[in-house]
C-alpha positions as CSV (number, residue, x, y, z in Angstrom):
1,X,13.9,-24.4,14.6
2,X,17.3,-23.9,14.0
3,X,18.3,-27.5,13.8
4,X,15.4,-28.1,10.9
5,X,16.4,-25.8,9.1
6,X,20.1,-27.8,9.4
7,X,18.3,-30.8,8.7
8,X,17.1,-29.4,5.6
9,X,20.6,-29.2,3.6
10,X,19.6,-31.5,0.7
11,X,16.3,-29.1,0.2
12,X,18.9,-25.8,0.2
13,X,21.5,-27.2,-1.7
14,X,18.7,-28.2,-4.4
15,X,17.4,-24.5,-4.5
16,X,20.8,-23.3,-4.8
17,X,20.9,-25.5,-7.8
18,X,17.9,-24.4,-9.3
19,X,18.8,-20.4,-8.5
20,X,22.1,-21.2,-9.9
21,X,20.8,-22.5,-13.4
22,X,18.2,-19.7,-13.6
23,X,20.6,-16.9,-12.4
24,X,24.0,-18.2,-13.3
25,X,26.2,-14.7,-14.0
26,X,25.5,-13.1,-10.6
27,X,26.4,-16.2,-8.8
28,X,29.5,-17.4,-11.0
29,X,30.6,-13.6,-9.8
30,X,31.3,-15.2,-6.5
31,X,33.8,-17.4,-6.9
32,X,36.4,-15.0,-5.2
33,X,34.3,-16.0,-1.9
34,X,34.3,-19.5,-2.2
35,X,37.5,-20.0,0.0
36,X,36.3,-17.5,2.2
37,X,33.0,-19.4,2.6
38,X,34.7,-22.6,3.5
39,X,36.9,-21.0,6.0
40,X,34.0,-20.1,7.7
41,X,32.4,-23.5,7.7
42,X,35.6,-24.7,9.0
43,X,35.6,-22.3,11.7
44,X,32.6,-23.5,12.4
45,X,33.9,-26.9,12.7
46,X,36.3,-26.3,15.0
47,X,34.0,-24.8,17.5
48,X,32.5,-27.9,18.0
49,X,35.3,-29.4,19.2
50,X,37.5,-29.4,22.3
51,X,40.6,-31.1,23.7
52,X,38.7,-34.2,25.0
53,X,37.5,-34.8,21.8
54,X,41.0,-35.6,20.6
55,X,41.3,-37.5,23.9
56,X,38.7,-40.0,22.8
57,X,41.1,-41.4,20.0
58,X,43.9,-43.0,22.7
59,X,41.1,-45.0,24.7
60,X,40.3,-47.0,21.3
61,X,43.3,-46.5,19.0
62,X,42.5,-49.8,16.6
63,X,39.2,-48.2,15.9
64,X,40.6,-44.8,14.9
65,X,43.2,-46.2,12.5
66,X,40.0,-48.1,10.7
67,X,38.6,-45.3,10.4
68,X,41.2,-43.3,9.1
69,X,42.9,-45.8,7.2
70,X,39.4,-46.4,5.3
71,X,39.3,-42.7,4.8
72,X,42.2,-42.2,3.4
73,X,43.1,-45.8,1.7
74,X,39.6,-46.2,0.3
75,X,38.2,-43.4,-1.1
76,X,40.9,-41.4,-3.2
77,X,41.2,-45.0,-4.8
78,X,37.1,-45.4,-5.9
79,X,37.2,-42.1,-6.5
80,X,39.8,-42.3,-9.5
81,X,38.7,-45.9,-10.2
82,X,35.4,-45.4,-11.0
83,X,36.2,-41.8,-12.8
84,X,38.4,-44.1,-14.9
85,X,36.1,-46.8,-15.5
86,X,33.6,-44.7,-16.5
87,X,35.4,-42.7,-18.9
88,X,35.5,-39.4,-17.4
89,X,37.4,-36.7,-18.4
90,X,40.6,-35.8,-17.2
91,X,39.0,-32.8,-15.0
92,X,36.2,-34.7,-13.5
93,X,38.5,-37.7,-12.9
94,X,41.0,-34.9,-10.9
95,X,37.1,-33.9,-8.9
96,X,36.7,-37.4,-8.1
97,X,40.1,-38.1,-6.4
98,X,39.9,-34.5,-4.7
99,X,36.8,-35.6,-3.0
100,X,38.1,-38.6,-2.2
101,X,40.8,-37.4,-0.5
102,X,39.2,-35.0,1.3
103,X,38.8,-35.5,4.9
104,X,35.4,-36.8,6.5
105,X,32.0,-34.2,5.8
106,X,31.2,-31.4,8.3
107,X,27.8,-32.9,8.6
108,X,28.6,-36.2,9.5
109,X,28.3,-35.8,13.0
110,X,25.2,-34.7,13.1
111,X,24.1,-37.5,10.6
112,X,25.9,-39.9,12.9
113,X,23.6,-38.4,15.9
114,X,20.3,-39.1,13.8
115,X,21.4,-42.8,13.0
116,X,21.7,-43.5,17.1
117,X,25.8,-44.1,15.9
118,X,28.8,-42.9,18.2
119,X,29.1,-39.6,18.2
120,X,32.5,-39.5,20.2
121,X,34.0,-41.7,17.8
122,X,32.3,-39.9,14.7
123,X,33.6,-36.2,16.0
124,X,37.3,-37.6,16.7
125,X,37.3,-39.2,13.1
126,X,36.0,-36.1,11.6
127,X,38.9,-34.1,13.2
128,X,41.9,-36.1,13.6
129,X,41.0,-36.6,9.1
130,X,40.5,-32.7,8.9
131,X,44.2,-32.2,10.4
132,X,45.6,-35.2,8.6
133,X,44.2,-33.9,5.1
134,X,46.6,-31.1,5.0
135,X,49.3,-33.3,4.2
136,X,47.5,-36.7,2.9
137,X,45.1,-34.6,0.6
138,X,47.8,-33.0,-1.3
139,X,50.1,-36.3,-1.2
140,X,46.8,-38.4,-2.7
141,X,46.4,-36.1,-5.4
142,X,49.7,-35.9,-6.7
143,X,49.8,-39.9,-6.3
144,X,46.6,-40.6,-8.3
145,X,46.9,-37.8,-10.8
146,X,50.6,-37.1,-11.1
147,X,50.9,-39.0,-14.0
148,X,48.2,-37.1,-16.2
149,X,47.7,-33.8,-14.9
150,X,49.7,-31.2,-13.3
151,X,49.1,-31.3,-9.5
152,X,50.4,-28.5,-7.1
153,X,51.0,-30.2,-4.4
154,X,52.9,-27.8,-2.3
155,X,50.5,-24.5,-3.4
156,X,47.6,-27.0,-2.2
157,X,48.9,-27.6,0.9
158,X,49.6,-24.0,1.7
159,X,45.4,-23.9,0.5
160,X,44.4,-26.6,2.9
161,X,46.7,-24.6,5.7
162,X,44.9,-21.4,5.3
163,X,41.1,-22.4,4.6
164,X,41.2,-25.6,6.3
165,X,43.8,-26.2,9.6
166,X,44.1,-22.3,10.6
167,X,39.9,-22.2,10.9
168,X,39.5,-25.1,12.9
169,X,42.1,-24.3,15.7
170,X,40.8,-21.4,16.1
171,X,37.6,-22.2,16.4
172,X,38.8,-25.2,18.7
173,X,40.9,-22.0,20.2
174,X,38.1,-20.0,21.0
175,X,35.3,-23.2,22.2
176,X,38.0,-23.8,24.8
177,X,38.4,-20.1,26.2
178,X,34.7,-19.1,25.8
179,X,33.1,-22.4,25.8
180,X,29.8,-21.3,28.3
181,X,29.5,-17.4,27.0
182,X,29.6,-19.4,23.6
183,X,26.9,-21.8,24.4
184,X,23.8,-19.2,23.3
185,X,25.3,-18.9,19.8
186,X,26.9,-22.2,19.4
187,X,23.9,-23.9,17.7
188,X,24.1,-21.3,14.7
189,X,27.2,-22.5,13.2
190,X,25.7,-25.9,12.0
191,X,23.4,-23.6,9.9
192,X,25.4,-21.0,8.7
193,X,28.1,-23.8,7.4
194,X,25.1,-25.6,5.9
195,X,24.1,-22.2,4.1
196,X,27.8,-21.4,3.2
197,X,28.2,-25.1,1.6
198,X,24.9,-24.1,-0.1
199,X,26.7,-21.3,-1.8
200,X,29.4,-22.9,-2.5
201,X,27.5,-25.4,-4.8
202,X,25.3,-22.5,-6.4
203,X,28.6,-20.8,-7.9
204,X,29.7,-24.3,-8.9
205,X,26.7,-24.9,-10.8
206,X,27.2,-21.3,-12.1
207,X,30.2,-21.3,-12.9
208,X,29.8,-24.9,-15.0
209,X,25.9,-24.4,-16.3
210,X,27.1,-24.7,-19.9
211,X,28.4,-28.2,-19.8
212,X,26.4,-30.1,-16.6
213,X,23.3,-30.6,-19.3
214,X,25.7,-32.8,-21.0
215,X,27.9,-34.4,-18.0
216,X,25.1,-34.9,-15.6
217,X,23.9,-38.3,-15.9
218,X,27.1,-39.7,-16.3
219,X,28.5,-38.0,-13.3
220,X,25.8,-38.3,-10.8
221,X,26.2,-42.3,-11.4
222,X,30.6,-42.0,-10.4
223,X,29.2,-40.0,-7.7
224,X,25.9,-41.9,-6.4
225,X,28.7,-44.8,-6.7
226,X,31.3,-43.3,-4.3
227,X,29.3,-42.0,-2.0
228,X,27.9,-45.8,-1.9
229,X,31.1,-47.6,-2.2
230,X,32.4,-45.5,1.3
231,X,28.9,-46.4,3.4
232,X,28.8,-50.2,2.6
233,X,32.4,-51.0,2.4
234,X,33.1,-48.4,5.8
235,X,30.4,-51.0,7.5
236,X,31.4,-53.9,6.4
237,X,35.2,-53.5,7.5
238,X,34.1,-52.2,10.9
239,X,31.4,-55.5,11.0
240,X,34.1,-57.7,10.0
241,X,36.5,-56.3,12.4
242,X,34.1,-57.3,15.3
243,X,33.3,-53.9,16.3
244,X,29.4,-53.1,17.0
245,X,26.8,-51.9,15.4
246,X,26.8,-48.6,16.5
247,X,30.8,-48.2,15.4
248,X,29.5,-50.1,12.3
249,X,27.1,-47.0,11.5
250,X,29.4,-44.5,12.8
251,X,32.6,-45.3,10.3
252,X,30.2,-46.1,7.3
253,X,28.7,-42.4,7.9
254,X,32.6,-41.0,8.2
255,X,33.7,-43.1,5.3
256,X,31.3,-42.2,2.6
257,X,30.7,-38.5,3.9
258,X,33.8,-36.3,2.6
259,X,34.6,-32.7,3.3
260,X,33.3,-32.2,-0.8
261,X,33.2,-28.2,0.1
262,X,37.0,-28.6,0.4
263,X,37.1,-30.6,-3.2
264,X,35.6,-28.0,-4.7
265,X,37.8,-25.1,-3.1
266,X,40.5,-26.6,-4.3
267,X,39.4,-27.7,-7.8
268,X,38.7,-24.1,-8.2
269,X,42.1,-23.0,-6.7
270,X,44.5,-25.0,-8.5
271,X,42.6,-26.9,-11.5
272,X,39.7,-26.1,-13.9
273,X,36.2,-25.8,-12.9
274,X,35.2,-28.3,-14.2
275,X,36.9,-30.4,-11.2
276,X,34.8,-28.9,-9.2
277,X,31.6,-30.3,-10.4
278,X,32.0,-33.8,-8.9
279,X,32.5,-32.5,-5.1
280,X,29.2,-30.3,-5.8
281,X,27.2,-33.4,-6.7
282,X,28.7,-35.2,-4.2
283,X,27.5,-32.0,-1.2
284,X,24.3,-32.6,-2.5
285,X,24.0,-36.6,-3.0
286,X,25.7,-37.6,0.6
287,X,24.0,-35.3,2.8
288,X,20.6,-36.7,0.7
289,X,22.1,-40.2,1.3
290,X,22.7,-40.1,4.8
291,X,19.9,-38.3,6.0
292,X,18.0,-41.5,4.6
293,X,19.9,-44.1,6.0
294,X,20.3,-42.7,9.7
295,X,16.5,-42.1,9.3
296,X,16.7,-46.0,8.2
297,X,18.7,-47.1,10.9
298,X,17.1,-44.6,13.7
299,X,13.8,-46.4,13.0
300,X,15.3,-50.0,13.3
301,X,16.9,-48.9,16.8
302,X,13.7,-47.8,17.8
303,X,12.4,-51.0,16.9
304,X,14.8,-53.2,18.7
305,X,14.1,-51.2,21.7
């Protein structure tokens, strides 16, 4: 029951949308508990993790630094390059690059479970990134968008410090002391992060309900693109690197699925709402995205079998 109703994130996150445009001024009211909200879906995070998890990255080091190097390399740059090449605005270009260099999604693990990928390798990635982002996001930022907006690099890192790192170890703090009284309330997190990230994109939407009429189309194609660019380009490098399929799957699922919650906190923090409209789209879109393609890839496993 309670991993359906997980499963089901691109269903809430599209009825948050709809609340959000029916009902925008209670929900744009939140916005003080967006950080908050993320916090706890970090938290979350990090009490699915243990040491041995972390362990897992010295037993195939030329793998990790793929991944990460993808992560991190890859999609800050298609993120401002195709907000550039499309023309977006200064704001949604700064939305873009946020997302981009973001660390991997909270969700790809459990998308990477669904596609039969590696779910050791996929957890490592998702939280050797998560730690790595509270230096490389801010860095990334100021790189791509130094030169045309003003980027607070050392207030964002404090941001990512308090809502991001802090969360996760203790969670990871807490998994490790109480890991077996934990285990009969463990499963909830997955669904109250997925239902906090649902939030999150409601006040968005709120917040921005004036101007997404007029941005949308434009926007969902930078954003259908990035999400696209980080799958095929994350599979490809690991398929040309001679790895297998199931590391293939696994880094195209950590690639193109980026912490977007995280975008949008800090779009709201220390830009313009606006910038936080790409990183909503993008919740929504990759978690719609991937569902479909492990379902894809799940079905040709079972197939070769």
């Amino acid at each position: 029951m309670i991993h359906g109703l997980t499963r089901a994130f691109p269903l809430w996150a599209l009825a948050a949308c709809a609340l959000a445009w029916w009902q925008p001024e209670p929900l744009a009211a939140l916005r003080p508990a967006i950080l908050p909200l993320l916090g706890l879906v970090m938290f979350g995070m990090g009490m699915t993790l243990r040491p041995d998890n972390f362990r897992e990255a010295l037993s195939r080091p030329g793998v990790i630094l793929l991944g990460l190097g993808l992560q991190f390399l890859l999609m800050p740059l298609a993120g401002w390059g195709l907000g550039s090449l499309l023309g977006l605005s200064a704001p949604l270009v700064a939305g873009m690059v946020l997302v981009g260099s973001a660390p991997g999604g909270t969700a790809s693990n459990v998308i990477c479970y669904l596609a039969r990928g590696d779910v050791a390798l996929s957890i490592t990635l998702t939280g050797l990134s998560t730690l790595l982002a509270v230096v490389a996001t801010p860095l990334l930022t100021e790189l791509y968008l130094g030169r045309s907006l003003p980027v607070p690099a050392g207030p964002m890192l404090l941001t990512i410090l308090e809502v991001v790192l802090l969360p996760v170890l203790a969670g990871m703090w807490l998994n490790h002391r109480f890991h077996a009284r934990l285990a009969p309330v463990r499963h909830l997190f997955p669904l109250l992060s997925v239902l906090a990230i649902a939030v999150i994109i409601a006040v968005i939407v709120a917040l921005n309900r004036g101007r997404l009429a007029e941005l949308a189309g434009l926007l969902v194609v930078a954003v259908c693109l990035h999400n696209l660019a980080g799958l095929v380009l994350g599979y490809a490098a690991a398929r040309l690197a001679g790895q297998p399929l199931r590391v293939a799957r696994t880094l195209a699922i950590e690639v193109g699925m980026q912490n977007s919650g995280l975008a949008v906190a800090l779009a709201l923090k220390h830009f313009v709402p606006l910038a936080a409209l790409p990183g909503a789209l993008f919740s929504i879109w990759h978690n719609l995205s991937g569902s479909l393609l492990a379902g894809w890839w799940a079905r040709r496993a079972s197939d070769a079998s």
